[in-house]
Every structure is written in structure tokens, then in C-alpha cells.
C-alpha positions in Angstrom: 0.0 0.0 0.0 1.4 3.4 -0.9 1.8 5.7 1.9 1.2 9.5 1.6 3.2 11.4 3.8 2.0 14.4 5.2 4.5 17.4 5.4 4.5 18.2 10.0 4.9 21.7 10.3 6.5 22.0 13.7 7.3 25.6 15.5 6.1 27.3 18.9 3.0 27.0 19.8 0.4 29.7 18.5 2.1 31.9 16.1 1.0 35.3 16.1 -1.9 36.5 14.2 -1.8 38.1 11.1 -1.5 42.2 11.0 -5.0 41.9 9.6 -6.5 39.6 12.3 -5.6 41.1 14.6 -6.5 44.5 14.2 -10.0 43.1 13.0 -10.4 41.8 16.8 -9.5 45.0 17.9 -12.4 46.6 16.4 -14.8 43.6 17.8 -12.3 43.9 21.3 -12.3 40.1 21.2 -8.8 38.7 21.9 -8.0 35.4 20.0 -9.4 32.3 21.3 -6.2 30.9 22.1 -5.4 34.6 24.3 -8.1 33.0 27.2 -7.0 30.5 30.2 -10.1 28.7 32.1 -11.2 29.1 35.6 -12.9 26.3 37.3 -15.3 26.0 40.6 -16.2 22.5 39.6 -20.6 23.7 38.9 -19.1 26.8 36.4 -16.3 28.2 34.5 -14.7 31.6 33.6 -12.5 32.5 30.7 -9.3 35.2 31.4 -8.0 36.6 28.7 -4.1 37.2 28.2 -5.1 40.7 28.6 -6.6 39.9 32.4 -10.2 40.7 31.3 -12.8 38.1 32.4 -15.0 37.6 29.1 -17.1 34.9 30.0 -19.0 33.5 32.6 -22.0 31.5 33.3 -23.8 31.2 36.8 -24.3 29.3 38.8 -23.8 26.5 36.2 -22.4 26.2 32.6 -24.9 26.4 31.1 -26.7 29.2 32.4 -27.2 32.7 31.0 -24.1 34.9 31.1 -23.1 37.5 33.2 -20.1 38.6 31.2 -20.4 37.8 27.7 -17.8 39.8 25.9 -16.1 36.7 24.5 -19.8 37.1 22.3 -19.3 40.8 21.0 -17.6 43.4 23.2 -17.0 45.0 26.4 -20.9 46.3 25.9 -21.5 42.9 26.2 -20.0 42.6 29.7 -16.8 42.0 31.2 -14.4 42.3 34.2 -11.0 44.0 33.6 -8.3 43.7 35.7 -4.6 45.3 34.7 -1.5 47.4 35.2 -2.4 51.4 34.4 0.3 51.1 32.6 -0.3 50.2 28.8 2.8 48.9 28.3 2.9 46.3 31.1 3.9 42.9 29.6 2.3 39.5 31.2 3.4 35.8 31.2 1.2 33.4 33.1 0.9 30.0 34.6 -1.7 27.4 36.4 -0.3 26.9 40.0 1.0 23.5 39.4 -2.0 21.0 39.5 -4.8 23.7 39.9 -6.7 26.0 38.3 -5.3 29.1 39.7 -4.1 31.2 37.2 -1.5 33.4 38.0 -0.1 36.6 36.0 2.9 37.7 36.5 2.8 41.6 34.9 6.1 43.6 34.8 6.5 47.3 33.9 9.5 50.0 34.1 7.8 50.7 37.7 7.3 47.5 39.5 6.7 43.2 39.5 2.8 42.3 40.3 1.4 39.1 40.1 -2.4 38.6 39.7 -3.6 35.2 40.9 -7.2 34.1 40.6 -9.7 30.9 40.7 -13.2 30.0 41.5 -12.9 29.0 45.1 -14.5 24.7 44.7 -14.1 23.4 48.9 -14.5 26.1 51.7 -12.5 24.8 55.0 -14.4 25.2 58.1 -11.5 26.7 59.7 -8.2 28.3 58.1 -5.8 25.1 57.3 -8.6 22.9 57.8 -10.5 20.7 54.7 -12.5 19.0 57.2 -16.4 18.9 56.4 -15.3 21.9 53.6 -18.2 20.6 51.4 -19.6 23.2 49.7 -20.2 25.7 52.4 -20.3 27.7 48.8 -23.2 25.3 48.2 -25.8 26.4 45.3 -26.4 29.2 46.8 -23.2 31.4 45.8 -20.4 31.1 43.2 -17.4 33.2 43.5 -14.4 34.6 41.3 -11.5 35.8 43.8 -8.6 38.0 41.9 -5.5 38.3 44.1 -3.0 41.0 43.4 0.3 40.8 45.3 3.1 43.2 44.8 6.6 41.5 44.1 9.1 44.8 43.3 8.3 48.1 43.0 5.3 49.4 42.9 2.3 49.1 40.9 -1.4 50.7 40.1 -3.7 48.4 38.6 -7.2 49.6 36.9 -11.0 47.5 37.1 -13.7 48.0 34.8 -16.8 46.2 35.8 -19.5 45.7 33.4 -22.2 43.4 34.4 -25.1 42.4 31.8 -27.1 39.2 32.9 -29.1 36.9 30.9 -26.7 36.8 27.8 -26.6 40.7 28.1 -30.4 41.1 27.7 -30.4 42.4 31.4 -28.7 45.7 32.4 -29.1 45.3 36.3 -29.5 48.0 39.1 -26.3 48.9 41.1 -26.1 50.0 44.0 -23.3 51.2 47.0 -23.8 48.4 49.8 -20.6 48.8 51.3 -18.6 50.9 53.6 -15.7 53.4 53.4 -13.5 50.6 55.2 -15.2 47.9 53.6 -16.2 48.8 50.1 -18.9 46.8 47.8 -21.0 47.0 45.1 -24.4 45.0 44.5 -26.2 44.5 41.3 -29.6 42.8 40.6 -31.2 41.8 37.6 -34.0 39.6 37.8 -33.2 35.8 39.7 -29.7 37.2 39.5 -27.7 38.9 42.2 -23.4 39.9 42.2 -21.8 41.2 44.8 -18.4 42.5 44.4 -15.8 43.6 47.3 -12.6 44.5 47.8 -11.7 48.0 46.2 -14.1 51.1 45.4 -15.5 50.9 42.0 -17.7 54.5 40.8 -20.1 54.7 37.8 -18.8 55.5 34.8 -21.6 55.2 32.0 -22.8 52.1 32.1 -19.6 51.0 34.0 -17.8 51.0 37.4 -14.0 52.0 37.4 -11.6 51.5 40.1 -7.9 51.4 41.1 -5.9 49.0 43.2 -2.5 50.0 44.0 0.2 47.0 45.2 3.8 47.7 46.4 6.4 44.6 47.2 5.1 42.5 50.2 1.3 43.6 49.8 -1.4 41.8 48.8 -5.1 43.5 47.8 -8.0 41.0 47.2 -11.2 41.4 45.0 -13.9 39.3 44.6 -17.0 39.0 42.8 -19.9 36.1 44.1 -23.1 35.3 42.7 -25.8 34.7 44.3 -29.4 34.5 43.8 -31.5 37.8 43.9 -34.4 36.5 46.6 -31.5 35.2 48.5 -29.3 37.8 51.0 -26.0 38.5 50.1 -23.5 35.9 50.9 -20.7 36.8 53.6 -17.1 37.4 52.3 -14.8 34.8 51.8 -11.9 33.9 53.7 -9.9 34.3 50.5 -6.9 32.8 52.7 -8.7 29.3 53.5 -10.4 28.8 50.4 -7.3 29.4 48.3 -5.6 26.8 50.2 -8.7 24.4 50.1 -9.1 24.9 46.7 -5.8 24.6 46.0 -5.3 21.3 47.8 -8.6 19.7 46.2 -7.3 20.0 42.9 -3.8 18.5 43.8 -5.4 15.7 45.9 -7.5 14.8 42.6 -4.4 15.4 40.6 -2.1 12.8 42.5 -4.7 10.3 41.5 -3.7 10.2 37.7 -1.8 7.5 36.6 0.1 8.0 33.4 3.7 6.7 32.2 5.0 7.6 29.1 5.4 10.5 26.3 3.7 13.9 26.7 3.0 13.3 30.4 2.1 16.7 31.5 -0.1 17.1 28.4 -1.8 14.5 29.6 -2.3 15.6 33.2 -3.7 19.4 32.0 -6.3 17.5 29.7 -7.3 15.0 32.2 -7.2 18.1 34.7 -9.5 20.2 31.9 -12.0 17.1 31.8 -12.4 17.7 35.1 -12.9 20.8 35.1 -15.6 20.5 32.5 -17.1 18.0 34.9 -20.0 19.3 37.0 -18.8 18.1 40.7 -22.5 17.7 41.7 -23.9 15.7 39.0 -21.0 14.0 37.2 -21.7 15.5 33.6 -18.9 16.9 31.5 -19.5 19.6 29.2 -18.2 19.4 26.1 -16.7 22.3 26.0 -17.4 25.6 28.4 -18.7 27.9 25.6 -21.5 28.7 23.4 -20.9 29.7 20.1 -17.2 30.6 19.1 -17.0 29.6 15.1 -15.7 26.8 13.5 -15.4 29.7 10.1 -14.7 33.0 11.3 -17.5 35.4 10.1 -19.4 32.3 9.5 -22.8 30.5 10.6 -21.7 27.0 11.9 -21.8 28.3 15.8 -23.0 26.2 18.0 -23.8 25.5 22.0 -21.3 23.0 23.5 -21.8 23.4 27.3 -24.3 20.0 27.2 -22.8 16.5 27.9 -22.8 14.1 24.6 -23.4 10.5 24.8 -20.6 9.7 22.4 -18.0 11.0 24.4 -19.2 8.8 27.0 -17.0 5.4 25.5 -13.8 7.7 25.1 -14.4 9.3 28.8 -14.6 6.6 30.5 -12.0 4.5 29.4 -9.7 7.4 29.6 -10.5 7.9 33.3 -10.4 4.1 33.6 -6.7 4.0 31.9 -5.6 6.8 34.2 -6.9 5.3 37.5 -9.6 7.5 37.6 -12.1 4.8 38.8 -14.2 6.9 40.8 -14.3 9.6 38.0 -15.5 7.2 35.6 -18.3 5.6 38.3 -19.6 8.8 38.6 -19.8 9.5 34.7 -21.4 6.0 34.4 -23.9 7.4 36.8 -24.8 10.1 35.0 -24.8 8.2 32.0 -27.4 5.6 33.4 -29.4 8.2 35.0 -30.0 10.3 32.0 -30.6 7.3 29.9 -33.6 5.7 31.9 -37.0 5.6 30.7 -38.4 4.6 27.5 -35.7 4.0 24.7 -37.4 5.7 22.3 -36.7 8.7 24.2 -32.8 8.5 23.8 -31.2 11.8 23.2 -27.7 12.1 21.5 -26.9 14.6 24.4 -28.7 15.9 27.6 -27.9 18.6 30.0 -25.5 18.7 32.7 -27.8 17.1 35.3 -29.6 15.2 32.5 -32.2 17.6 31.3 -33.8 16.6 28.0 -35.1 20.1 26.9 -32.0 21.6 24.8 -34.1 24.1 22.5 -32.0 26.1 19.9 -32.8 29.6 19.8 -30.4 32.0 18.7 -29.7 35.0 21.0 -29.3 38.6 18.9 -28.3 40.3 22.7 -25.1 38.8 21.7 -23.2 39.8 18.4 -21.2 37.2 17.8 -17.5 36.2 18.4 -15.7 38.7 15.9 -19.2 39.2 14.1 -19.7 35.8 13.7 -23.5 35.0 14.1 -25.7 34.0 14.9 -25.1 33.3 18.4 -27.2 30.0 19.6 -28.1 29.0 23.2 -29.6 25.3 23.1 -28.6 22.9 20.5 -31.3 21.5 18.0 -29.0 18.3 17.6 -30.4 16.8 20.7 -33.3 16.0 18.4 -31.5 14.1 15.8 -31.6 10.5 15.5 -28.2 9.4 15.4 -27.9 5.3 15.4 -24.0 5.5 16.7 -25.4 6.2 19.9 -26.5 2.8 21.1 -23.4 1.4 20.4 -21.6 4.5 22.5 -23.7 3.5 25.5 -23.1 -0.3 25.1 -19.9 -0.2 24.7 -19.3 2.0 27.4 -21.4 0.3 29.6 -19.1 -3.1 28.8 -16.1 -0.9 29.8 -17.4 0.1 33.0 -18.4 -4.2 33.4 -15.0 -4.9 32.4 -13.6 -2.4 34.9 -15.3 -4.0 37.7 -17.5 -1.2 38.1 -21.0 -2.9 39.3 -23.3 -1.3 36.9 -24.5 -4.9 35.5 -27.1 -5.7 37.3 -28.8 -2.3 37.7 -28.6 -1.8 34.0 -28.8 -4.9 32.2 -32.6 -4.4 31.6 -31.8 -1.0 30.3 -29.4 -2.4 27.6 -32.2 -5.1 26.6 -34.7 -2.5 25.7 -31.8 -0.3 24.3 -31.5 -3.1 22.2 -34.6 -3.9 21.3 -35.2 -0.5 20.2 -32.1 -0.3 18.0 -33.5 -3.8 16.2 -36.3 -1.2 15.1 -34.1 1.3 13.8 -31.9 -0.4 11.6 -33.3 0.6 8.5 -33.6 4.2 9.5 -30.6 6.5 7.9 -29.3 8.7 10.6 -28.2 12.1 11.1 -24.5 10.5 12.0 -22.2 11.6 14.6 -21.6 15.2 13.1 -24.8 16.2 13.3 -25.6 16.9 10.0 -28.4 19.1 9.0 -29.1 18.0 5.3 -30.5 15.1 4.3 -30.0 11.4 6.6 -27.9 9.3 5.4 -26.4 5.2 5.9 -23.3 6.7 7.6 -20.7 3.6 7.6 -19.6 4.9 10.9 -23.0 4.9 12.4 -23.7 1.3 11.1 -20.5 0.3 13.0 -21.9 1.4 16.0 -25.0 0.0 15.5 -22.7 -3.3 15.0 -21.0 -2.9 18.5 -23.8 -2.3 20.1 -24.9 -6.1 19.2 -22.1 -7.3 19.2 -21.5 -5.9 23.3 -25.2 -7.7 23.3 -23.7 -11.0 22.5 -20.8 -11.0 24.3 -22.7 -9.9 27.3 -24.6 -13.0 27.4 -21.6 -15.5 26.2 -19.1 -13.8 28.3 -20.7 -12.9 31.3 -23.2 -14.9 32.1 -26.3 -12.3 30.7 -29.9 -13.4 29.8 -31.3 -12.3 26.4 -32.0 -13.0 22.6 -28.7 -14.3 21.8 -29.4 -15.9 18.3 -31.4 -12.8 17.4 -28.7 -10.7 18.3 -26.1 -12.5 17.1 -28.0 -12.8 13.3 -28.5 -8.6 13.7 -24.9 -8.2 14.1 -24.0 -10.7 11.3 -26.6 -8.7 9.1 -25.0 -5.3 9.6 -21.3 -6.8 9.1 -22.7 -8.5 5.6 -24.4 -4.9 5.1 -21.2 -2.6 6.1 -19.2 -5.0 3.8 -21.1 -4.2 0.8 -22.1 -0.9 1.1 -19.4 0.6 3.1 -16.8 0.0 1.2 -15.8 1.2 -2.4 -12.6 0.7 -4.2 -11.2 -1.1 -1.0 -11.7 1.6 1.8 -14.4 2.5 3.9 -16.8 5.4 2.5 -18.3 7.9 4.8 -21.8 6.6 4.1 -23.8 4.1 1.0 -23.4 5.4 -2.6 -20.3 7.7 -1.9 -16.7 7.5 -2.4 -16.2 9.9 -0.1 -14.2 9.7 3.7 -14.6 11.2 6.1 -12.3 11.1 9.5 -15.0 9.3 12.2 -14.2 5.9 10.0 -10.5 6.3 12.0 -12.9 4.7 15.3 -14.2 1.9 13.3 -10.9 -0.6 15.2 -11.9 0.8 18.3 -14.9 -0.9 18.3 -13.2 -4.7 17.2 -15.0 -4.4 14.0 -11.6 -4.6 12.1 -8.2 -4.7 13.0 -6.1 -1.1 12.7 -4.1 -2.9 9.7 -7.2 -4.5 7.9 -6.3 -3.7 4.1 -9.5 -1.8 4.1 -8.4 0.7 6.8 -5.3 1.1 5.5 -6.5 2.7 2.3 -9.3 4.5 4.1 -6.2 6.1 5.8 -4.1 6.7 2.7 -7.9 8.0 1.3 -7.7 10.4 4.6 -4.4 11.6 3.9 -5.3 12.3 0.0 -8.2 14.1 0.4 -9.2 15.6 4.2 -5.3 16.7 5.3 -5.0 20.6 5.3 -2.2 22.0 6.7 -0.8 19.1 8.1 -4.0 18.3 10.0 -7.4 16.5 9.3 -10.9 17.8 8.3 -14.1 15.8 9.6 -14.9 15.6 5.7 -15.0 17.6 3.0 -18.1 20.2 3.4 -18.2 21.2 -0.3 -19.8 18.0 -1.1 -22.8 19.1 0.6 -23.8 16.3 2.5 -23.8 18.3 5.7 -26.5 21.2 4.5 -24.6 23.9 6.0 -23.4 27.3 4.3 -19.5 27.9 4.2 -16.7 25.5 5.6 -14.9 25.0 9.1 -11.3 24.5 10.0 -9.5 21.2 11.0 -11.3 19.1 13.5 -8.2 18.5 16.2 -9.6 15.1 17.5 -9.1 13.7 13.7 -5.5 14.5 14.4 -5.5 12.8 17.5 -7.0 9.7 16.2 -4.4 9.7 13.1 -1.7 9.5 15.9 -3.8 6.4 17.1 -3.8 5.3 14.0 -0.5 5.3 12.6 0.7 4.1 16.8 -0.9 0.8 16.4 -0.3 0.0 12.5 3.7 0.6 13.4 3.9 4.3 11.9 5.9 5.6 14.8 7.6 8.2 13.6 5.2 9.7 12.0 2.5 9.7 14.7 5.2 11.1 16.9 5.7 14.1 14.6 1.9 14.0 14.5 1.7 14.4 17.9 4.0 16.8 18.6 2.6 19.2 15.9 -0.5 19.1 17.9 0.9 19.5 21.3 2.4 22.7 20.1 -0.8 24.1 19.1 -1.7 24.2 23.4 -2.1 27.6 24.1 0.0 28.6 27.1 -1.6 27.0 29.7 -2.1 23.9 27.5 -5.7 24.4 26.4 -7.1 23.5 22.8 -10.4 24.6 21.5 -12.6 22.5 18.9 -10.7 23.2 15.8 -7.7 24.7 14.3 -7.0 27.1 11.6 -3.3 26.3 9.9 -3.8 29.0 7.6 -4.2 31.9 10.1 -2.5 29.6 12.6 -5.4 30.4 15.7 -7.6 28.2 17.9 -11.5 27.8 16.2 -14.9 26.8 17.8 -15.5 26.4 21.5 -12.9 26.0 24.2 -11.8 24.2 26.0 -12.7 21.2 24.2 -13.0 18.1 25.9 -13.3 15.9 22.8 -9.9 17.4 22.0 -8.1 16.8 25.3 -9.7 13.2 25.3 -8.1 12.4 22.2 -4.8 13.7 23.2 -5.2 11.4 25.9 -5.7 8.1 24.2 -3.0 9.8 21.7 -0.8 9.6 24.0 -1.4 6.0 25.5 -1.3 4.5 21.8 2.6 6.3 21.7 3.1 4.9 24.8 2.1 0.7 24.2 4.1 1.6 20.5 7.2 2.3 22.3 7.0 -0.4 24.6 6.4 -3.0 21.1 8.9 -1.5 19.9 11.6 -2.8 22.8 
């Protein structure tokens, strides 16, 4: 089999924008996507640009409306800016180790300030102490603490605070609550309450400005809590104790990971960003902690991530399995079973974080769009789809957790039955497939090999493990669809992305995941060397080519970063090594500076597209990485 090799392009990580780019996002006042680091309480998240203004956050949950949506549009949207006076203060920054305190260091011809800041997650009872420190934040409050310490010299630092609730639909009433000694600000709008302390902050339009001043050895803290509007204002945070209990929760969950081999502290910021992404309370992880940043710049195809997908659920799992993440992945496997009860015919392709069913799309004009790219969407219409892959994502992943030891079996065998039993009815249904595409349904060959794993996890349920149910039924089911795939989904020896097409596309790169084939069956080898012909831009892979239509969408996108990821799997296990190192370390380099990547990449205009961070991403760097790992250890 010829191989086509693909030209790496390896440099630093992010090149600079173009002179054009950038002074376009000047005019929208939207920083790169790349330019933000994440903030995480464990219910919520914040993004932080480079530039130290907070330009988005959701409370008390993901999902929820914004308070500061200037990641969508502008500072009119609302945001939180904290910097030096001075305009020519230069920043480098840093998570603390195995947290998700952000710190800034900011130098200037008059001084050395660091800015550190997180979303407090465990509250001690006592300073020092992390007994009984559940939640004394409960659901009641979330808060944003922004430290600033003085290191040399001295330093002024300006705050502009511009709060617009309910995706900037609300302009809320402010009001003084606070003290000369003990300044504070309170603003209401609606079910939604902030209250902000620390420094004095006075009206400026439809702003409040402050300054903060920091010499070496002092320290000034602000903080901003939500809280809702029926509710009395929370008291003020020991900032001390819950930096150190937050602080130490995050480290305690980092010592659990379990990784040996190449790109380990890649590895440990994605599995740390999954977490993140993982609401503490329910066990749902968001797919990514934003609404709407494009996959084409200017373009349409903008779309709400902050939901948790079912067909993450297989790659999840066994990546918190792998990692020694057992009681990460029990939790997910939870969730998962939760969310799926009921009548099968009910099964969504995604649900919200606690399991809600009710995603409606609607697109929200308060918000402009991230560098004018509209619409802006809240909801996603997906979760109405039918997409077949996703009864073979919940069986397999529901054999995982089995052959993990896990104990779901016999509270969800039943489930799987009727899961079953349903997918027997739909399996001459075409699908919407598992990019949600929003032209016509087709046969997708990738869908069809789910719909084969999830009879053949059926089968081997009851021959393996001791399992009551149709076995002969099943078993004929899954030899029809193999007999059917064979035919149909194949042309000119490789896989086709669905029946009557010649066409790829990158999900066929699962198809050895689920044991369908082996990673060097002749017919995945040319789908590869199909892959690398026609969906490799820039040294990285598309989903599939968008000008063919199938997808019914206007315009393009960029380059779908877990395609890479699973083209590192790929070549790994068929003995490709060198090139899936070079691969990987092409991708790694595209981490921003605190080692987050977003949906997609742009190699043209070499900048981060879609929303961020995204965990399908980071999970595929993951199992990147452990496929590099079991090739080198072949290879002894």
C-alpha cells in the first residue's frame, strides 16, 4: 500500500496572528481564542483573557445565562478588567501547578505584580482545615476571587466592571452596599444577584471603574460572588482558607492520575480540563465551556457545547479508567445511566449537565457574535437528531465500565435489553450520524458500526458474562450489519463515509476501536491513505469535505483537532511511529499557554476555532498519547 506522507509543520506553539487579524479583533475587542486560560469552581467556568479581562462566565452552572459575555461581541456585552495602568505592562502566566489558579505575572518599568485568581471549589471550616469543607459555597453562591500581590516596585492596577445578565439582555441596578472601610457593590437583575468587594469601583456610564495600588510585600483581594437575587448577600470569603482548600482539592484529585510515558504533563492538564468541565454535583462533563465561538470565522456553523454528549461517553470513560480514575469514571457511568432511563425511544444524543432533555436552539441577537460571527445560539437543535451511533456509544461504554469491575451490570442490564430492542427497530432508518448533520440522513458507515458494536457488546454480554437475552437474534443482527457494512461501506477497497459515496470522512479512524476490524485491515489502510489524499489541510485532518454538501450547512470550518489525535492512534498501532510522533508533537504545540485546545484549528491563520476548551480534543490527546506509549513499549 502506498503511503502518503503528510508534510509536519513543527514551531512554537500559537504563532502570532496576522496584521490583519488582529487588528480586525481589535475593532470587535475580542482577543484570540487561544489569548483566554479557564477558571474552574467544579458547577461553572470563567475564561481570562491574556489581557486579564474576564469575558465569560455563566452562573451558577455552565450552562446558564451569562453575566459577562464579551467573548460574544464586546465590552458592551459585559466583562471584568483587571490590569496594570500602565499600557505597556507585559504579562506571562501560569496554572499553579496542578490547579486552576491562574497566576499573571505583569512587569513594567515601575514595578513586579502578580495577579492570581480561581473559583474557590471546597470552603474549609476553619483556616488550614478541609474537614467537612463541602460546599459551604453550596448552590447558593459562586465566587471569582482576583488576588494581586506586589513583588518589586510598585504598581497601580485599573477594574472595569460591566455586568449584563441573561446573555446581556439584562442591564441590572447597582447600588453602593458597602462601607468606606469595607467597600462593595451589589447589582440585581432579575433571579440574579453579584456582589463584588474589595476596592471602590464608581459609575462611569454604564460601567464602574476602580484602582488597586500593590507595592512589594502587599497583597489586595477582590472578589466578585453570585448569588441568587431572593437570597441575601453571601458573607465574604476567607480568601486565605479557600485558596488553600481549593488549592489542595485540585492536587489531591491530581495525584490520583496514573500516566507513564510520552507527553506526560499534556496528559495531566487535559485530564485536569475534563475535570474541570465535569460538574462536581452531578458528574456531567460539558463538552466544551462555551456557546458559540465559530468553526469559520464570520461564518454560521456556531454552536452551544456546554451539554454533555453520549458519544464521548466510551472515550471518557475508558480514559479515566486508563488513568486510574475509577471513581471519576463511576460517577460519569452514573450520570450516564441516570439520564438514559425511561423509554428508549426517548434516547437523546446529548442531555444537559444534570440530565435535562429540553436543549431548545434559539439564537440569542443580545449577543453579536464572536468577531461578528452570528448567529449566536443557546440550546442545540442536535439533541433531536436521530443518530444510530449512539446505542453502540452506551453499550460499549457500559461493557467498559463491566470490564472495569464497576458494578453497573445488574442495575442496567434491563436498560441495555430494551436499548436493544429499540435499535433492532431502527436499523433501517438512515441517521443524522455523529456530526450532526443538518441535510438530508444518510447510511453513515460509521453509524452502522456502532450500531454493530452495540450487538455485538449484546452478544458477548450473554456468552461472556453470564447475561440473559436473545442471543441468536442478536447475534443474526450483528451478522446482518457486518454482511451490510461489507457491501455498502466500502468502495474501491476503503471505507466510504456513508452508502453510494466514495467519499471519507475522519470518524471511520474509530471503526478498530470498536473490534470491527483490526487497525491494519487492508481496508483501513487505504481509508487512511484516502484520509491523507483528500481531508489533510495544513498538516491536519478535516471531519470531511463540506463542499460535497452532505452536511447542508453554508460555508466550511477549520480542521477538527480530534481527527489528528486519532491519526496519531492510527499510525501508533499499525507501526507508523515516527510519524505519529511528529503527528503528535505538531498538535501538542498548538496548546495555548496554559495547555488548552479549543474545537478546531486554523493552519492558515495559525489560531484556535470553535469552543474552548474542548473536551473531545483533550480526550483524544489522551488516548493519543497512551497508543505512543504501548508503540514504544512494542517496539523494545
Amino acid at each position: 500500500m502506498r503511503r502518503i506522507r503528510i508534510r509536519i509543520l513543527l514551531g512554537g506553539r500559537c504563532p502570532p496572528l496576522r496584521a490583519e487579524a488582529r487588528a480586525r479583533l481589535r475593532r470587535m475587542e475580542t482577543a484570540p481564542i487561544e489569548d483566554y486560560a479557564l477558571l474552574s469552581g467544579g458547577r461553572t467556568a470563567a475564561l481570562v483573557s491574556r489581557a486579564g479581562s474576564i469575558d465569560w462566565f455563566c452562573a451558577p452552572r455552565l450552562d446558564s445565562p451569562s453575566l459577562f459575555g464579551a467573548l460574544l461581541g464586546g465590552v458592551e456585552q459585559g466583562h471584568w478588567s483587571l490590569r496594570p495602568a500602565d499600557p505597556e505592562a507585559t504579562a506571562t502566566r501560569r496554572y499553579d501547578g496542578d490547579t486552576f489558579c491562574l497566576v499573571t505575572r505583569w512587569e513594567s518599568a515601575d514595578g513586579v505584580a502578580e495577579v492570581r485568581e480561581w473559583m474557590p471549589v471546597l470552603l474549609a471550616k476553619e483556616p488550614g482545615s478541609l474537614e467537612g469543607a463541602q460546599a459551604a459555597l453550596g448552590a447558593d453562591r459562586t465566587d471569582i476571587v482576583r488576588r494581586v500581590v506586589g513583588i518589586s516596585g510598585r504598581m497601580p492596577f485599573a477594574q472595569e466592571l460591566r455586568l449584563r445578565f441573561d446573555y446581556a439582555r439584562a442591564l441590572p441596578w447597582v447600588r453602593q452596599t458597602g462601607s468606606a472601610g469595607s467597600p462593595e457593590l451589589t447589582a440585581t437583575a432579575g433571579p440574579d444577584a453579584v456582589v463584588v468587594r474589595g476596592a471602590e469601583l464608581q459609575p462611569h456610564g454604564h460601567s464602574h471603574v476602580g484602582t488597586v495600588e500593590v507595592a512589594a510585600g502587599e497583597s489586595r483581594d477582590l472578589a466578585l460572588t453570585w448569588f441568587p437575587s431572593y437570597r441575601a448577600a453571601p458573607a465574604a470569603l476567607d480568601v486565605e482558607a479557600a485558596e488553600r482548600a481549593t488549592s489542595a482539592w485540585w492536587r489531591d484529585w491530581a495525584d490520583g492520575i496514573a500516566h507513564e510515558g510520552p507527553h506526560e504533563d499534556d496528559v495531566r492538564r487535559s485530564l485536569l480540563l475534563l475535570r474541570a468541565l465535569t460538574n462536581r454535583e452531578t458528574g456531567g462533563i460539558a463538552a466544551a465551556a462555551t456557546t458559540s465561538l465559530p468553526e469559520e470565522f464570520g461564518g454560521a456553523r456556531n454552536w452551544d457545547y456546554r451539554y454533555v454528549w453520549l458519544r464521548d461517553a466510551a472515550l471518557t470513560l475508558e480514559a479515566l479508567l486508563a488513568h486510574g480514575l475509577a471513581d471519576e469514571a463511576r460517577a460519569w457511568r452514573d450520570w450516564l445511566l441516570r439520564a438514559v432511563a425511561g423509554d428508549p425511544a426517548d434516547l437523546q444524543i446529548m442531555y444537559g449537565l444534570a440530565g435535562e432533555r429540553d436543549l431548545v436552539e434559539r439564537e440569542m441577537r443580545s449577543l453579536p457574535g464572536y468577531a461578528g460571527s452570528a448567529p449566536v445560539r443557546v440550546g442545540n437543535a442536535a439533541a433531536e437528531q436521530f443518530q444510530a451511533d449512539v446505542f453502540g456509544e452506551v453499550m460499549v461504554t457500559l461493557a467498559a465500565a463491566r470490564r472495569a469491575g464497576l458494578g453497573e451490570f445488574a442495575r442496567s442490564w434491563s436498560l441495555q435489553r430494551v436499548l436493544l430492542r429499540r435499535a433492532e427497530k431502527q436499523l433501517d432508518h438512515p441517521d443524522n450520524g455523529m456530526w450532526e448533520i443538518r441535510g438530508d440522513p444518510q447510511f453513515f458507515t460509521h453509524s452502522r458500526v456502532m450500531l454493530w458494536a452495540a450487538f455485538d457488546r449484546g452478544v458477548r454480554a450473554v456468552e461472556e458474562d453470564g447475561a440473559h437475552g436473545p442471543v441468536e437474534r442478536w447475534r443474526g443482527v450483528r451478522d446482518r450489519l457486518r454482511a451490510e457494512i461489507d457491501e455498502h461501506g466500502v468502495h474501491d477497497g476503503h471505507f466510504v463515509q456513508h452508502r453510494g459515496t466514495d467519499e471519507v470522512d475522519a470518524a471511520l479512524l474509530l471503526i478498530p476501536r470498536t473490534g470491527y476490524c483490526a487497525p491494519d485491515d487492508p481496508r483501513m489502510l487505504a481509508t487512511v491513505a484516502r484520509i491523507e489524499q483528500t481531508l489533510i489541510h495544513g498538516g491536519l485532518v478535516n471531519r470531511y469535505r463540506t463542499g460535497t454538501g452532505v452536511d447542508g450547512l453554508p460555508g466550511g470550518e477549520n480542521t477538527f483537532l480530534a481527527c489528528s489525535f486519532w491519526l496519531v492512534e492510527q499510525y501508533a498501532v499499525t507501526g507508523r511511529m515516527a510519524e505519529a510522533r511528529a503527528l503528535m508533537d505538531r498538535l501538542c504545540a498548538l496548546r495555548n499557554d496554559v495547555g488548552m485546545l479549543s474545537e478546531e484549528y486554523d493552519p492558515v491563520g495559525h489560531r484556535h476555532a470553535g469552543n474552548t476548551p474542548q473536551a473531545f480534543s483533550h480526550l483524544s490527546l489522551v488516548r493519543a498519547a497512551d497508543a505512543l506509549a504501548a508503540g514504544r513499549h512494542r517496539n523494545r
